[in-house]
Structure formats: structure tokens, C-alpha cells
C-alpha atoms as one frame of an Amber mdcrd trajectory, in Angstrom:
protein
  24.400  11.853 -11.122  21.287  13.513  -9.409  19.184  10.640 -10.041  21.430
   8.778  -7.879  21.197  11.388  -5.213  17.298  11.568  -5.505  17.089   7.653
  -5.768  19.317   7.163  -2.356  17.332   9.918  -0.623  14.253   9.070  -1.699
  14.985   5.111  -0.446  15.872   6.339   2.976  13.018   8.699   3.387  11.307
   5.249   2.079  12.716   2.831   4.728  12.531   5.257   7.548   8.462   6.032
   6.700   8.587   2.195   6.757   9.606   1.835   9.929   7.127   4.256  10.925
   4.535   2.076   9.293   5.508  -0.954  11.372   6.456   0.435  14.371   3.791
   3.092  15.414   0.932   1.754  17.961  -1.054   4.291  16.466  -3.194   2.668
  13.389  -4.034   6.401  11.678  -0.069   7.405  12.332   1.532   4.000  10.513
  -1.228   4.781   8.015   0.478   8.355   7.344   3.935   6.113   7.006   2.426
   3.480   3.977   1.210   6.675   2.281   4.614   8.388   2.555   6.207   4.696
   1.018   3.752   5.071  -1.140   4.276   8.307  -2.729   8.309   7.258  -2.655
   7.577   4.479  -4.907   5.515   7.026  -7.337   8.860   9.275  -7.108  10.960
   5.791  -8.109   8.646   4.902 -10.948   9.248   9.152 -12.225  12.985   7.806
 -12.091  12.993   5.336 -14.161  10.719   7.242 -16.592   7.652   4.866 -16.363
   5.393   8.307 -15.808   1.638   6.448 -16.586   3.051   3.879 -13.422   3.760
   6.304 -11.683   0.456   8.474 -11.815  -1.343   5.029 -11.243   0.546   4.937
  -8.009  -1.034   8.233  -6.944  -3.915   8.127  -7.793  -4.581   4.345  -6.938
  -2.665   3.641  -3.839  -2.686   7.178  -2.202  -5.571   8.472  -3.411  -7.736
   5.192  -3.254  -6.269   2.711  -1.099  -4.783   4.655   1.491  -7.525   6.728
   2.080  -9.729   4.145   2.512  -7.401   2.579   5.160  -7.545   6.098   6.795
 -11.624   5.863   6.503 -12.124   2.278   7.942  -9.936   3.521  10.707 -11.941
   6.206  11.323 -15.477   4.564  10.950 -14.193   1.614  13.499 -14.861   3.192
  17.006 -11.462   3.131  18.595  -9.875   1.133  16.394  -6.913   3.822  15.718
  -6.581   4.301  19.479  -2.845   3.208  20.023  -2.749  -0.371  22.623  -0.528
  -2.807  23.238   3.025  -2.853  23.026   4.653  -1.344  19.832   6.953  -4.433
  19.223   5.806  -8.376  19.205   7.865 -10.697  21.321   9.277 -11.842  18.209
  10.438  -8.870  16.841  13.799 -10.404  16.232  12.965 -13.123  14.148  10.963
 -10.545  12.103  14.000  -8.402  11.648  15.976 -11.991  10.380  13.307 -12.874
   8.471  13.005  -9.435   6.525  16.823  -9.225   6.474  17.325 -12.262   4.501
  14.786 -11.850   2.184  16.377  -8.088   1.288  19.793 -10.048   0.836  17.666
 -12.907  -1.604  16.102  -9.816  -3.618  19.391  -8.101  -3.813  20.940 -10.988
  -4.917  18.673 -11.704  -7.719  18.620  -8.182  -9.344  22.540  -8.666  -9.474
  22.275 -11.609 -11.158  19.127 -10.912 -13.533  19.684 -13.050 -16.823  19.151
 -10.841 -19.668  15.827 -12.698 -21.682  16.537 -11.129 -25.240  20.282  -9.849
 -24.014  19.668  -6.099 -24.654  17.833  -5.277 -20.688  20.815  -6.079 -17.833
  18.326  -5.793 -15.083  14.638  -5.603 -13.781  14.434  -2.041 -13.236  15.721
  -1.554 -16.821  13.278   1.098 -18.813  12.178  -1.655 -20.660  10.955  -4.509
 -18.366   8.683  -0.964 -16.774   7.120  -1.029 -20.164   6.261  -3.999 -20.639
   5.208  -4.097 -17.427   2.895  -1.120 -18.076   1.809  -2.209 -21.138   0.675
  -5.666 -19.365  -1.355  -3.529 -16.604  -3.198  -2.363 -19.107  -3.674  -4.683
 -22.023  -7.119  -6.854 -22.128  -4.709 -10.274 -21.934  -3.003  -9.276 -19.138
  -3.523  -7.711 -15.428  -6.384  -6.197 -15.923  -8.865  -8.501 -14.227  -6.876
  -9.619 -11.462  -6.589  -6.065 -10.455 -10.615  -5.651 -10.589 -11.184  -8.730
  -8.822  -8.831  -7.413  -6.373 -10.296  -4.251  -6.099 -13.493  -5.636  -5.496
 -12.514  -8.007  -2.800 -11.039  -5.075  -0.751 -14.102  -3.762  -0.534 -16.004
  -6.805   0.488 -13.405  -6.797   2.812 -13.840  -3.209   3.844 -17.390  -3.623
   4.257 -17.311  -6.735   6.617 -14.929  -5.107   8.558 -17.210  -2.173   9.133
 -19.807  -4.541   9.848 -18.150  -6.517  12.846 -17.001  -3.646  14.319 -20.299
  -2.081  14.621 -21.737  -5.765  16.002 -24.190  -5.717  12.920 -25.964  -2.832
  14.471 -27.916  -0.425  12.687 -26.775   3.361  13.128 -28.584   5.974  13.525
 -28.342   8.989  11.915 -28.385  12.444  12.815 -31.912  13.140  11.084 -34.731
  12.922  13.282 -36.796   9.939  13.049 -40.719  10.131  11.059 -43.572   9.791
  13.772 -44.554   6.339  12.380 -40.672   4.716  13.036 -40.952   6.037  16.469
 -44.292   3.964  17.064 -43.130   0.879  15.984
């Protein structure tokens, strides 16, 4: 019966950060909000007792990702400075959109069929370990998630790059007398 209690207070402190996430004009703020929905969905994963997911959440997704989300912010010159208006001009049909496909999802778990007719739903202990097994076995996720690791940060690094217009910066250590000839 607490599990229930953590699980519904845990999802609202989820959708709420959420919201933050989406909503805030400030880049380094909504940042703050995917790391909260983050560590919710590392408290979920404790729930239904898949502990090594859980930990990879951490430690990936706050403690990697995240972070360097809060870094390119940071190393873009004004990039987290908050502009523009907080909501698009089609906000609504965003709201529709999202609404419907939280009904679609919902309606699926309900009616999960049962593969080997022991497991009633996804979130069942035992589709989590399988799925952590999978994340971790040589046939299965394991080189997807490299390759996508590496093309974040390709991405991360081009990013940097336009931002600074390809220019070189200096740093703060003083120059040798034959740069300063040339």
C-alpha cells in the first residue's frame, strides 16, 4: 500500500517537473525540470525492483546526459538567457496531441496480451528483466546505445562549434612571444 502512495506521488512530482521542463523560457531552469523527471523515473525503476535500471538511470541520464545539457548551455554564450514567449501559438494542438497519445499508452498497458501467460502487464517484474538483461547482453542493446552515445557528442560538439562561429578561443594563459609576432 505505500508503493502506491510513493508511485502516485512520485508521478505527480514527475508531471509537474515536466511541465517545468516544457514550459520555462529559461534553457538552464527546464534543464533542472528533465533532471528532476529523470531522477523520478530512477525512483519508478527502485519500485518495481529493477535496482541495476535504476542506478543506470542515475548515473547515465543525470549524471551524464543532463549534465552535459547543463554544460552546452553554459559554454553557448547566451544561449540559457530566457527569450521569446514561453508558449508556441500552437500550444493547443500540442496539449491534444500529447493527450491522446497518454490515452493510446494507457490503453495499451490495459490491454497487454500476456506472451507466455504468467506477466499481465509491461511493468510486470519480469518484462524489467528481460529488459535489463537485453541492455546488457552482447546480442542485444548494447551497440545502439554506444552509437547513440557517440552521436550526442558529435552533436554536442557541432553545437559548440556554431555557436562560437568556428572561432578559436582564447585562453586565459598569456600568449609565447613568437604567437604574438605572427
Amino acid at each position: 500500500m505505500v508503493a502506491y502512495w510513493i508511485f502516485a506521488l512520485v508521478s505527480l512530482l514527475m508531471v509537474l517537473a515536466a511541465l517545468v521542463a516544457v514550459t520555462n523560457r529559461n534553457l538552464v531552469r527546464a534543464t533542472m525540470g528533465l533532471v528532476l523527471v529523470l531522477f523520478g523515473n530512477a525512483v519508478l525503476f527502485v519500485l518495481l525492483e529493477a535496482y541495476f535500471l535504476a542506478v543506470a538511470q542515475v548515473i547515465i541520464y543525470i549524471g551524464a546526459i543532463a549534465i552535459l545539457i547543463v554544460f552546452a548551455i553554459m559554454l553557448t554564450r547566451h544561449v540559457g538567457d530566457a527569450w521569446g514567449p514561453a508558449f508556441h501559438r500552437a500550444w493547443a494542438w500540442a496539449v491534444v496531441v500529447a493527450g491522446g497519445l497518454a490515452v493510446g499508452l494507457l490503453f495499451w498497458i490495459a490491454h497487454w496480451p500476456a506472451a507466455d501467460g504468467k506477466a499481465k502487464s509491461p511493468v510486470d517484474p519480469q518484462y524489467t528483466k528481460l529488459l535489463g538483461k537485453a541492455l546488457v547482453a552482447p546480442d542485444g542493446y548494447v551497440i545502439p546505445f554506444e552509437v547513440a552515445s557517440a552521436l550526442l557528442l558529435a552533436a554536442l560538439i557541432g553545437a559548440i562549434y556554431v555557436a562560437w562561429g568556428g572561432r578559436r578561443v582564447k585562453g586565459p594563459y598569456p600568449q609565447r612571444s613568437e604567437e604574438k609576432e605572427a
